[in-house]
C-alpha positions in Angstrom: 0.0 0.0 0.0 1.2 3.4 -1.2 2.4 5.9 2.1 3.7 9.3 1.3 5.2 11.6 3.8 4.6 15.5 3.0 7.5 17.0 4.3 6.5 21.3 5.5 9.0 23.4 5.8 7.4 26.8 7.1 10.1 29.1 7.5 12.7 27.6 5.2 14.1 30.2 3.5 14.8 31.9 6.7 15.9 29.1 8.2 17.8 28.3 5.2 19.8 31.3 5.7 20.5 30.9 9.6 22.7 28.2 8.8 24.4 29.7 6.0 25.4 32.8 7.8 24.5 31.7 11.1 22.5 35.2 12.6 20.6 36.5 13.6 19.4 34.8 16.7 16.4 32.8 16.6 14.9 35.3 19.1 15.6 38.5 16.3 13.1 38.8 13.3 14.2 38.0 9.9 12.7 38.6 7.0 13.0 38.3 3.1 12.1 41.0 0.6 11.2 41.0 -3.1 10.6 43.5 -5.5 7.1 44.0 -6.9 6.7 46.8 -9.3 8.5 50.0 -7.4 7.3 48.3 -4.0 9.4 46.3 -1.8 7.8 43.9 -0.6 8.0 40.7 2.7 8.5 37.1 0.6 9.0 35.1 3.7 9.1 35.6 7.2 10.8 33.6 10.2 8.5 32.6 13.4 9.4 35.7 15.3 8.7 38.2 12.8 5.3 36.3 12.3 4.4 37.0 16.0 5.4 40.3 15.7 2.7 40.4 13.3 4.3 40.5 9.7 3.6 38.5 6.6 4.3 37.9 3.1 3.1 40.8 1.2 3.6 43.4 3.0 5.6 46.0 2.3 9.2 46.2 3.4 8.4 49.9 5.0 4.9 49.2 6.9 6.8 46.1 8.7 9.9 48.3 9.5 7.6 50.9 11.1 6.5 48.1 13.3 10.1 46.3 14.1 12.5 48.9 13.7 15.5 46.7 14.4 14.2 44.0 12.0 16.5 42.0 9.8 16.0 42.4 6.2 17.8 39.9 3.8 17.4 39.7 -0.2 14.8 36.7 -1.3 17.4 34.2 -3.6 14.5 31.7 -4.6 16.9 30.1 -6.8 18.9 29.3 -3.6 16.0 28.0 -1.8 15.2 25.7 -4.3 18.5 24.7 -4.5 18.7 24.0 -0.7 15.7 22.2 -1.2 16.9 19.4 -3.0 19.9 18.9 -1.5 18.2 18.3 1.8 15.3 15.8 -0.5 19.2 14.1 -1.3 20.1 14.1 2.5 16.3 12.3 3.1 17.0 9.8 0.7 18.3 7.6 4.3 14.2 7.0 4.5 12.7 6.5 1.7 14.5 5.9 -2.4 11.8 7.8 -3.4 11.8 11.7 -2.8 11.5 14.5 -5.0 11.3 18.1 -3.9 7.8 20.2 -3.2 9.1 23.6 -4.1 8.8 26.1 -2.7 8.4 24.3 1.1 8.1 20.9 1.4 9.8 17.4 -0.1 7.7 14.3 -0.9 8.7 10.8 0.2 7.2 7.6 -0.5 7.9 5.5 2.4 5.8 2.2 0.9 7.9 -1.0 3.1 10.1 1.4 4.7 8.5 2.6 7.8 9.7 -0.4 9.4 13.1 0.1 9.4 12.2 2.7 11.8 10.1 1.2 13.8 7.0 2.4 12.5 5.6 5.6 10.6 5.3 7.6 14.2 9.0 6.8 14.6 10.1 7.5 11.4 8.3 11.2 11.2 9.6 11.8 15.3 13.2 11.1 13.8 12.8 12.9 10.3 11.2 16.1 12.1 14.0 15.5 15.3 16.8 15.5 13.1 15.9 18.9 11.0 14.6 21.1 14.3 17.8 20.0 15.8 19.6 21.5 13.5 17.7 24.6 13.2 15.4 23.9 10.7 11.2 23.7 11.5 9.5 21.4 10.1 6.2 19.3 10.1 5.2 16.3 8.7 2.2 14.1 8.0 1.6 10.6 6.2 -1.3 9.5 4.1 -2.1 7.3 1.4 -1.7 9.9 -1.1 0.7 12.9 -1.5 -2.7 15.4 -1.7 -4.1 14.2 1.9 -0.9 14.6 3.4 -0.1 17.6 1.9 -3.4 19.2 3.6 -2.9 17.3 6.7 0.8 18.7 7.4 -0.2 22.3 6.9 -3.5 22.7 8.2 -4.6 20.0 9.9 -2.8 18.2 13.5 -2.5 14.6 12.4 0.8 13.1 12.1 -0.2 9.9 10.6 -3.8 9.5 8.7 -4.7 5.8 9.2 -5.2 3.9 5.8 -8.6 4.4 4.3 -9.5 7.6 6.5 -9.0 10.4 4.4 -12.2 11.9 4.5 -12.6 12.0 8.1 -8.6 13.8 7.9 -9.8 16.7 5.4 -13.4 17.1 5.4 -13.0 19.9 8.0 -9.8 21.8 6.8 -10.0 24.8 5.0 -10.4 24.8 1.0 -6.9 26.2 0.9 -5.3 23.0 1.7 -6.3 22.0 -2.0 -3.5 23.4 -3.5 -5.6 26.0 -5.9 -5.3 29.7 -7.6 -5.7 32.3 -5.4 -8.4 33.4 -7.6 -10.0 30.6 -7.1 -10.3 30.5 -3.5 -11.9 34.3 -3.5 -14.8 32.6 -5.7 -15.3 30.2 -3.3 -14.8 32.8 -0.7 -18.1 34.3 -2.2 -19.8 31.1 -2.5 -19.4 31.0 1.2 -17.3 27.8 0.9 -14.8 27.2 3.4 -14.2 23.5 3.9 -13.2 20.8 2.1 -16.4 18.8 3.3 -18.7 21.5 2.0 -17.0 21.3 -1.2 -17.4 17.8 -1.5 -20.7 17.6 -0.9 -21.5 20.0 -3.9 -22.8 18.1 -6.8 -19.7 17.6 -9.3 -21.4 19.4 -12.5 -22.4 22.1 -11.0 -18.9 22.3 -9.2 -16.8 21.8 -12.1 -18.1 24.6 -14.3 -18.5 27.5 -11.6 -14.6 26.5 -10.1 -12.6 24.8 -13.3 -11.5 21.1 -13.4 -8.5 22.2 -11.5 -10.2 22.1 -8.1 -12.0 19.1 -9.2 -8.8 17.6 -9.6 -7.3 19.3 -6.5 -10.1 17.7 -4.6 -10.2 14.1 -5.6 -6.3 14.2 -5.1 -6.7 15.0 -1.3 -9.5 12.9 -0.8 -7.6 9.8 -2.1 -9.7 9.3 -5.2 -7.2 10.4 -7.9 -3.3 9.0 -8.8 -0.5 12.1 -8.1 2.8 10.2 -9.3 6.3 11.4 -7.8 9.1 11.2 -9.7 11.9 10.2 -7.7 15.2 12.3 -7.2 18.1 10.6 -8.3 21.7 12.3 -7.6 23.7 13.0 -10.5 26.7 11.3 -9.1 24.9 8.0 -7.8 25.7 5.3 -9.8 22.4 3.8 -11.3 21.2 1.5 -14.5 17.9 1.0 -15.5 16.2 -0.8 -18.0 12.8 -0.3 -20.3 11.2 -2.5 -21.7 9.0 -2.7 -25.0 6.6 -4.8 -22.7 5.4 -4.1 -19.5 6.1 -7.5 -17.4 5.1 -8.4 -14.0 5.7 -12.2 -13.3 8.2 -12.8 -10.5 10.5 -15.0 -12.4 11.4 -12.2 -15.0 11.3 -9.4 -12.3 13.8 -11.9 -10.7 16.2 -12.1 -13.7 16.0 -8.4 -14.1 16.9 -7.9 -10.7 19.5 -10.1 -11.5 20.6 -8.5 -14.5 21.1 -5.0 -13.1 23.1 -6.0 -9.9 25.5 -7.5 -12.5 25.7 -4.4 -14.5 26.2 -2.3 -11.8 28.6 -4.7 -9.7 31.0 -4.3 -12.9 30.8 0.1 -13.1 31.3 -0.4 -8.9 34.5 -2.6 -9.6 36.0 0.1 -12.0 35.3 3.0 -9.3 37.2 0.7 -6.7 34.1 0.7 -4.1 31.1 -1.3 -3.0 27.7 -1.2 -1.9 26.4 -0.5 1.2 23.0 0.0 0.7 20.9 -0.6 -2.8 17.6 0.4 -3.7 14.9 -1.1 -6.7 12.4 1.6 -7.8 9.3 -0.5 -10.4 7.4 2.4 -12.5 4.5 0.7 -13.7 2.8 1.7 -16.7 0.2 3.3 -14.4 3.1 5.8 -13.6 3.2 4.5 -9.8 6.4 3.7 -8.5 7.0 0.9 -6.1 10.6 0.7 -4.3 12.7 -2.2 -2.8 15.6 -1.2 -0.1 18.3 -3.8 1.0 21.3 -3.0 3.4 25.2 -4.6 3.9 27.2 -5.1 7.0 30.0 -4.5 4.5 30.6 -3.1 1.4 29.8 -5.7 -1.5 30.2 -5.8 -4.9 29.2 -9.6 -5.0 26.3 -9.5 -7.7 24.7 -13.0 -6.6 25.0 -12.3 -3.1 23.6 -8.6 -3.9 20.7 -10.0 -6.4 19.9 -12.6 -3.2 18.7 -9.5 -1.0 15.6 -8.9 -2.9 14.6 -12.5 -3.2 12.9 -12.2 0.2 10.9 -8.9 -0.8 10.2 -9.0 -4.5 7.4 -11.1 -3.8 5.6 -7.8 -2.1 5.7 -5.6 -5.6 2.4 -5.4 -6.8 3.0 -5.5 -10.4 -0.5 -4.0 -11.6 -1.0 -3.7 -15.3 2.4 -4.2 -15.9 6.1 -2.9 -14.5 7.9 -0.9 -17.7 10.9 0.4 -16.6 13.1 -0.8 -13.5 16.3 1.4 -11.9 18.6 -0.2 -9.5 20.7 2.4 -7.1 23.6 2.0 -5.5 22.5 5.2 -2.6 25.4 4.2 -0.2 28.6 3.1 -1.2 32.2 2.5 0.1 35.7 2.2 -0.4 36.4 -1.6 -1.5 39.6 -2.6 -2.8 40.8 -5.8 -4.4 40.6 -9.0 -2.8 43.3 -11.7 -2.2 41.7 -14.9 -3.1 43.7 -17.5 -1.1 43.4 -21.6 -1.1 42.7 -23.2 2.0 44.7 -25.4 3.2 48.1 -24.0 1.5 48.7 -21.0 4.5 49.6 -21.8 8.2 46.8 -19.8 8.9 43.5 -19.7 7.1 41.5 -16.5 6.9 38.6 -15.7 9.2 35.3 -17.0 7.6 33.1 -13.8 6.1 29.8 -14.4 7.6 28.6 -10.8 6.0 26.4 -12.6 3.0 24.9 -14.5 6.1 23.8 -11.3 7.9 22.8 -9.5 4.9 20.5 -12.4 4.3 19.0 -12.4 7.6 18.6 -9.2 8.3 16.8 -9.0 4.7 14.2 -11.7 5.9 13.9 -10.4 9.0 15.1 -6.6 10.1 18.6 -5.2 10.6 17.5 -4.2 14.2 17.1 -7.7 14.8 20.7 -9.4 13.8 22.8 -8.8 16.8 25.7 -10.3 19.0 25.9 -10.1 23.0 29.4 -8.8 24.1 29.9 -8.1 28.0 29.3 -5.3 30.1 31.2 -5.2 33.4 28.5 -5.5 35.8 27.6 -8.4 38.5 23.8 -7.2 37.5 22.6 -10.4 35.0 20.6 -8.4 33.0 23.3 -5.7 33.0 26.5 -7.9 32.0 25.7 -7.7 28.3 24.4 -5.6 25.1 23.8 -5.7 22.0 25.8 -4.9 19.3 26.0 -5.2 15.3 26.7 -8.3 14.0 30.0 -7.5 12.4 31.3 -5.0 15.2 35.0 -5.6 16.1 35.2 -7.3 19.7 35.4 -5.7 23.0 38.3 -7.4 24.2 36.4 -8.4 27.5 35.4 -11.4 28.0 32.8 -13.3 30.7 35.0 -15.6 33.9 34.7 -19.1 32.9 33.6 -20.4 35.7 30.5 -18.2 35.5 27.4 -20.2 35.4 24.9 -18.1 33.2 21.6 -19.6 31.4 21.8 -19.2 27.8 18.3 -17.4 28.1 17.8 -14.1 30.3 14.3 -13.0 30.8 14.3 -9.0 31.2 12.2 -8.4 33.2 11.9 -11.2 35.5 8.6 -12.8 35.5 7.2 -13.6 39.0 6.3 -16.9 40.1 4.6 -18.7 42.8 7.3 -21.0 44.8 6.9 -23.1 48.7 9.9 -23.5 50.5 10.1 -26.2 53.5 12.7 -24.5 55.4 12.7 -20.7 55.2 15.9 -19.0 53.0 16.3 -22.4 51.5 15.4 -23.7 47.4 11.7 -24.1 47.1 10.2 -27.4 46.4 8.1 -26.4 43.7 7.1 -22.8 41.9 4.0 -22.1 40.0 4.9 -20.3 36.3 2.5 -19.5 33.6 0.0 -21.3 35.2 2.4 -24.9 35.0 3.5 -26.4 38.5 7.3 -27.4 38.1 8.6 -30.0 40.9 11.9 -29.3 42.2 14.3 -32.5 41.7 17.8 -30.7 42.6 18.9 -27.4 43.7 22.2 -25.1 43.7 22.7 -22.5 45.9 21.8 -20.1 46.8 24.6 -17.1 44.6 23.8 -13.8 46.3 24.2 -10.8 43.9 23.8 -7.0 45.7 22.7 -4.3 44.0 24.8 -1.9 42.7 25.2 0.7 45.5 27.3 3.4 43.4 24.4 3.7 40.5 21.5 5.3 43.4 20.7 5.1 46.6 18.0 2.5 45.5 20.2 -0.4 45.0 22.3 -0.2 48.4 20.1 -2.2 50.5 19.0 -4.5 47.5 20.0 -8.1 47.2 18.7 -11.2 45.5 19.7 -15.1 46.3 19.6 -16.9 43.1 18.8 -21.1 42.7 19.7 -23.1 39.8 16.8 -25.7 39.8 16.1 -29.0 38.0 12.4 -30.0 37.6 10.2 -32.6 36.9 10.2 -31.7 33.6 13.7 -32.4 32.5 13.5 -28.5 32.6 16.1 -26.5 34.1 15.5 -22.7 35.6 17.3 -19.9 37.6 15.2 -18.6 39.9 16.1 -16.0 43.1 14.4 -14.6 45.7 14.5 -10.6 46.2 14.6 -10.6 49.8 14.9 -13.1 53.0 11.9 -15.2 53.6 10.9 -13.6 57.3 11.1 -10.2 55.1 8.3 -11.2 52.7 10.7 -12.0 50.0 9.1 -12.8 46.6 10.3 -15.1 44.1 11.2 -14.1 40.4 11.9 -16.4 37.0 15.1 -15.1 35.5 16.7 -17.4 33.1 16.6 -20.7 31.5 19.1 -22.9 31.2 19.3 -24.9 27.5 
């Protein structure tokens, strides 16, 4: 299912500016001026001067006779717009297709990439965190289609419009989030029209001749009904192949060789340049004019075409071909420095290289999520749930290690889960415990092996202790339990770890 983020920039070419030239303060109103005949007039305005009351169209000298200090700049739009796509390049990390929204705003499709960030509300949080941090405000909506979130992230206070609820998101915004001639919108300001709902319910005749087939076309767009293609924004310097065909096809044994095809092509112009690919992206353009894109990520730089082609195996299956895919582009959006390769015979050295287990993380983290291919490393802390983190799968090691003589289950449950256990004789191994509702005899016990809290973290942990038990059940099952205080104290009994 198609998602597109509508990327608003309100004050962007103020903001664009601040970083340039880095003043004025945020706190000092800045504004841009263009010339209009003989009058000078305000293009854009930052958030300071629009509290002071200023806004575009005014003239230069009524908003200096209310802000006699304020900052006056020449309007460059051919810089903005140049900004503008390099920062639709620098959101490229989300999404491989973006284009620009001139004059404030980028699209980005983010159709089977939201999960890489855990979600659409995640990925807007970081896309909009990232830009305010550095000085930059922006908003941000999702919808099905660019025209619903285009409304939504200007005028409305949704950050994500649930599939299938577009109405409900624009019926009660204002007509001028339809994107139309301000010509237009004083007819309808005559006509007593003011939101998108009462437009709507108009019967579409009557509609289309009094306000043009624009609007009609404007309106459709944000309520879902009509296509708005993006064509995506492809860096001059980014290596790329593509290939059209005179046929649309669709099956997913030909999309497979083409796939196929194109890694090869560009494996050979990476090879030349000395470099490798790091990440890879697969953009369909259907003869609908939709486009559809794949995205696969390396722990290392590769230039391995099989291994590359592999990547999209577990994904391809999830392009909806429609009426036909003409035209397929391969990108190679993150590369890095790979040189030649020594290919030695084992066997022949004293010492055979380290097996490369990158093609085996790239393939699980395809099937399953780069934020779930991991190794555990230690942590110097007696804590259990504290003595290790995760780390990428191909991070160098640590260089600490765990004692041997450590007993540790291979499984760690964080949190605990509580359980229901009888002791005979208080402070000692309990003779059964109750866990998700199954009753678990005790056959054998060890311990107990107290572990204190950590006193120099907070005050908390300085009179915390817990008495851990390995136990052996009935069940050819064996568990580490512990207690989290003495048995005359009301100590309660916690799950924490099973052994394999």
């Amino acid at each position: 299912m198609r998602r597109v983020v509508s990327l608003f920039l309100p004050t962007w070419p103020t903001d664009r500016i601040r970083r340039q030239f880095g003043t004025p303060p945020l706190d000092e109103p800045l504004v841009t001026v263009a010339n209009e005949g003989s009058r000078r007039i305000i293009a854009a305005a930052d958030r300071a001067a629009k509290m002071a009351g200023l806004k575009a169209g005014q003239t230069i000298a009524h908003a200096q006779a209310l802000i006699p200090d304020l900052h006056v700049r020449d309007a460059t739009p051919e810089e903005d717009r140049a900004a503008l796509t390099r920062l639709a390049l620098w959101c490229l990390r989300y999404s491989p297709i973006v284009a620009p929204d001139t004059p404030d705003g980028i699209w980005i499709d983010t159709a089977g990439a939201d999960h890489l960030f855990g979600g659409e509300h995640a990925l807007l949080e970081d896309l909009t965190g990232r830009l305010n941090a550095k000085g930059i405000a922006a908003r941000a909506s999702i919808a099905d289609a660019p025209g619903i979130a285009w409304a939504v992230a200007r005028y409305g206070n949704q950050a994500v419009v649930s599939p299938g609820r577009a109405v409900d998101a624009v019926a009660g915004l204002p007509v001028q989030a339809l994107r139309l001639e301000q010509k237009t919108l004083d007819i309808m300001d005559r006509l007593g029209i003011e939101r998108i709902g009462q437009l709507a319910a108009m019967p579409r005749g009557p509609m289309t001749r009094r306000l043009g087939t624009q609007t009609a076309l404007r309106l459709d767009q944000a309520l879902g009904h009509a296509f708005e293609p993006i064509s995506p924004l492809v860096p001059l310097e980014t290596l790329s192949h593509s290939i059209v065909f005179p046929e649309p096809i669709g099956r997913p044994e030909d999309l497979k060789r083409v796939v196929s095809r194109l890694t090869a092509i560009l494996c050979a112009d990476l090879a030349k340049q000395g470099i490798g690919a790091r990440r890879l992206d697969l953009i369909f353009r259907r003869v609908d004019q939709k486009s559809l894109a794949l995205r696969v990520g390396t722990a290392r730089a590769s230039r391995d075409p099989i291994h590359l082609a592999k990547l999209f195996d577990e994904s391809l299956g999830t392009i909806d071909p429609g009426f036909g895919i003409d035209e397929v582009l391969i990108v190679a959006s993150r590369v890095e420095p790979l040189g030649a390769m020594q290919l030695q015979a084992r066997g022949i050295d004293k010492q055979d290289p380290e097996p490369d287990i990158s093609p085996l993380v790239d393939r699980l983290s395809a099937r399953v999520g780069a934020g779930k291919v991991f190794r555990l490393v230690p942590v110097e802390s007696h804590v259990p749930e504290r003595s290790a983190r995760r780390i990428p799968a191909l991070a160098p090691a640590s260089g600490l290690t765990w004692p041997e003589d450590l007993v540790r289950p291979a499984r760690i449950l964080d949190p605990p889960e509580r359980v229901e256990a009888t002791a005979v004789v208080p402070d000692h191994p309990p003779i059964f415990f109750v866990w998700r509702r199954v009753r678990y005899v005790v056959r054998g016990a060890d311990g107990p092996e107290r572990i204190t809290g950590e006193w120099w973290k907070s005050d908390s942990e300085m009179s915390s202790f817990r008495d851990y038990y390995r136990l052996e059940t009935d069940r050819d099952a064996r568990f580490w339990l512990f207690r989290d205080a003495p048995a005359a104290e009301g100590g309660r009994w916690w799950l924490h770890g099973l052994f394999g």
